[in-house]
N, C-alpha and C positions, 0 to 999 in steps of 0.2 A: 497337467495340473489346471483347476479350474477356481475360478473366484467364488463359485461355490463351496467350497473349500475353506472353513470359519479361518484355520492357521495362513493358507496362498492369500485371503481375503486382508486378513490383520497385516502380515510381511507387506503385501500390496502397499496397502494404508501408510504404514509406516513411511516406506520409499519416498513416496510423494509428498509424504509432509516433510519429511525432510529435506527433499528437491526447492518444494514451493518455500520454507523458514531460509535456506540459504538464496536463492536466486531475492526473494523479498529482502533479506536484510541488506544484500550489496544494492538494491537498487531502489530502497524505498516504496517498493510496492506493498511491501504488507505481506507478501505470499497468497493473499487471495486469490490475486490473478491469476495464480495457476491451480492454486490447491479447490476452489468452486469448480472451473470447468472440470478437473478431474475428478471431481467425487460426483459428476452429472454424467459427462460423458464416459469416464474409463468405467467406474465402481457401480454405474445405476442407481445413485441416493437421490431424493427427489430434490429439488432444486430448494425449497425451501430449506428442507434440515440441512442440505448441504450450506447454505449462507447461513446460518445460523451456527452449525458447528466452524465457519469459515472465520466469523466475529469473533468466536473463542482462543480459534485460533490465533488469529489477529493481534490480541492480546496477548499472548505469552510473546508472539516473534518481538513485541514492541519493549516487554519487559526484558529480553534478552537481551537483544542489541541495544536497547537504549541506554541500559547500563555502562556497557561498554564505551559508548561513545562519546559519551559522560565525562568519565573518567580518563580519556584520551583526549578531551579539547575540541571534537568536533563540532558536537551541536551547542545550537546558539538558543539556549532557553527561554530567553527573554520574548525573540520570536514565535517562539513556539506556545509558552504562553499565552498570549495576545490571537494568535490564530487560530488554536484549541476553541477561544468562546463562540467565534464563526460552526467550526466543524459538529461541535455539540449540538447547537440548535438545528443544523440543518440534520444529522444523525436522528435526533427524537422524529424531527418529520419523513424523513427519511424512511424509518421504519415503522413509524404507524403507516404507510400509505404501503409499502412491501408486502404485506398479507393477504392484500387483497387482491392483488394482481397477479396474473395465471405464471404457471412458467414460462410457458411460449414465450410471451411478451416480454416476460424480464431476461430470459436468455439474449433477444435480439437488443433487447435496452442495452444489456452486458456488454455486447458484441462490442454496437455499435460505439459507443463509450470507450473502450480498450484499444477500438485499432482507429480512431481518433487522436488518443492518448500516443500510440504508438507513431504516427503520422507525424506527430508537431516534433515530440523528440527528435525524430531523425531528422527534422528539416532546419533543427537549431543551425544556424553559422556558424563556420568555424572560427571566423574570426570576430564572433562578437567578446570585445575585451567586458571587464568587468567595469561597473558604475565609477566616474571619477567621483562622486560626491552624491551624499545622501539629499533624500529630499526632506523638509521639515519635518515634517510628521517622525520621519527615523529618525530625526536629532535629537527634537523632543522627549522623545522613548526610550533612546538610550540603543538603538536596536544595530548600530555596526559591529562588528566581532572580528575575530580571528582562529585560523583555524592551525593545524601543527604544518610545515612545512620539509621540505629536505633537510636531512643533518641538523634536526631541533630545531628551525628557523621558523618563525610566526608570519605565517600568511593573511593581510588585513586586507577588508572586504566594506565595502559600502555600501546600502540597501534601497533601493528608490521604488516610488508606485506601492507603498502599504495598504493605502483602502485598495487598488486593484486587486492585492493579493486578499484583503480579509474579504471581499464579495467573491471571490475566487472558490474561496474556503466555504461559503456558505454552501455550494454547489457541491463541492465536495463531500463535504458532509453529509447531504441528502442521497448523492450517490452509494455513500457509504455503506448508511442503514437501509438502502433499497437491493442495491445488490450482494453487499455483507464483503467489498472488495479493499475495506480500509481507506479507501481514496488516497491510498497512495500514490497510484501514476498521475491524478491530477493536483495533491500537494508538490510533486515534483517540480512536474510543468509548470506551477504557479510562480513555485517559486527558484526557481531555475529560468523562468522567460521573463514573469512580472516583474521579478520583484530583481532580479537580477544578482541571485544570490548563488556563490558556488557550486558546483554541482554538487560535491561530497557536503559538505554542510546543507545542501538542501535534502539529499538521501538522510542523513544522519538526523536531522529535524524532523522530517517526515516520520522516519521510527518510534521517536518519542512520543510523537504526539500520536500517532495509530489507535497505538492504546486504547486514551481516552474517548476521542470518536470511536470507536468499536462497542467498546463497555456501555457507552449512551443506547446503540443499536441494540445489542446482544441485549439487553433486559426486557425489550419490547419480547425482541422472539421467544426470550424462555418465557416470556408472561405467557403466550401463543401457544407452548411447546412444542416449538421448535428447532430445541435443542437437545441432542440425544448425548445423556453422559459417556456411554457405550461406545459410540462416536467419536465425541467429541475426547475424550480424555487421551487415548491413543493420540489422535491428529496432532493435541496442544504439546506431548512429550516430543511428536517429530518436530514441526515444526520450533520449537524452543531449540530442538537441539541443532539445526540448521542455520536458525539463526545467529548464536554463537558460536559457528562455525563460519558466515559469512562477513562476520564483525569482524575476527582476524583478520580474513582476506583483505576487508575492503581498502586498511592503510598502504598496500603494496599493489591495489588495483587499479587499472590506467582509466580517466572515466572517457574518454573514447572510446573503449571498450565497452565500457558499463552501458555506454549510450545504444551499442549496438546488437548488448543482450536486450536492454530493454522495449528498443523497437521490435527485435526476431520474434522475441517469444510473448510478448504483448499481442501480436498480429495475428499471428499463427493460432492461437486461440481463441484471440475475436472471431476469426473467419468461422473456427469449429462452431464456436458458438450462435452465429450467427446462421449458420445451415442446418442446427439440429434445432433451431426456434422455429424457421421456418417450413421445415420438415414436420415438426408438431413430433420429435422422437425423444424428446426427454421426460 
């Protein structure tokens, strides 16, 4: 069987988007992380259409899981909110400056970015306890929450370093619209290291907000066309349906675990990506 093959090629598609909508929604990546390299390196789509059908993507996984998480207590809107205004503006610049730069370049940009991202994760301590006390700016804001704990119990959380995190977010966001990767792994890390916010409430806030940074991106490419409906419509039914499919998972998942899907398969595909930028094979 070959990917030549319009039905091997569509099944292909399908698989991955659904691979990339569940490993993104347990881990707040967005699914780009994986669902770009694959549609460059597995499927040969050109590096542009593919982050552009990636942004669309991006969007359905964030309406999916977001809902859910919602309505389960996890994420802390208020945050999300507030951090969104960062992500936005660096997304519009983001993806105006994406157009014009080769693949080559943006693969290794990709790489390098991803197994960075992968790097600080797995170096988090173990024993770092969560914030005793917020710093003004969270007071101010209103920005500590609670998240659902064991046998109904309410898990309360403290938030420190908020400008660290909303300049975090700006980078983010640029990220975003340049590689079409959600800036989920670096919303995580921001706010998972910075801001010293749990880890399933920083996954679960990340989801939310993808969304919006994506949709800022994703209108630059379709202005470009760069976004292929043909494409893209398939991807957005897989990954949607992966993502609601990860959203169950994630209340019964251990985030030690989650820590160390996100470092494996974060890396694993920086490297790929990183060797087919510099190979000049994409």
């Amino acid at each position: 069987m070959s990917l030549h093959d319009p039905l091997v090629f569509l099944a292909t598609l399908v698989g991955v988007a659904l691979a990339a909508g569940c490993l993104g929604s347990l881990t707040g990546l967005g699914g780009g992380v994986v669902l770009t390299p694959a549609l460059t390196l597995l499927l040969g789509v050109d590096l542009h259409y593919a982050i552009g059908t990636t942004l669309v993507s991006v969007i359905a996984t964030s309406s999916g899981a977001a809902s859910a998480y919602v309505r389960e207590g996890f994420t802390n809107i208020r945050i999300a909110m507030l951090l969104e205004v960062a992500t936005t503006v660096g997304a519009l610049a983001g993806a105006a400056l994406g157009a014009y730069v080769s693949p080559r370049a943006l693969a290794v940009v990709f790489g390098v970015v991803l197994l960075h991202s992968a790097w600080l994760s797995s170096r988090r301590p173990k024993h770092l306890a969560p914030a005793e006390r917020s710093d003004r700016l969270a007071v101010r804001l209103g920005l500590d929450g609670s998240y659902p704990g064991p046998e109904g119990s309410a898990i309360h959380y403290h938030v420190r370093r908020v400008g660290a995190g909303f300049a975090a977010m700006l980078g983010a966001g640029a990220l975003s619209g340049l590689l079409g990767i959600g800036s989920g792994a670096l919303k995580v890390i921001a706010m998972d290291r910075a801001m010293r916010i749990p880890f399933k409430v920083s996954t679960t806030t990340s989801n939310f907000m993808i969304g919006v940074t994506a949709a800022a991106s994703a209108g630059v490419y379709l202005r470009r066309g760069y976004i292929d409906p043909l494409l893209a419509g398939p991807v957005m039914l897989g990954v949607l349906a992966g993502s609601l499919a990860g959203a169950r998972m994630l209340a019964r998942a251990n985030s030690a675990v989650l820590r160390v899907v996100f470092a494996v398969a974060v890396g694993l595909l920086a490297l790929e990506m990183i060797s087919s930028g510099l190979r000049g094979t994409l």
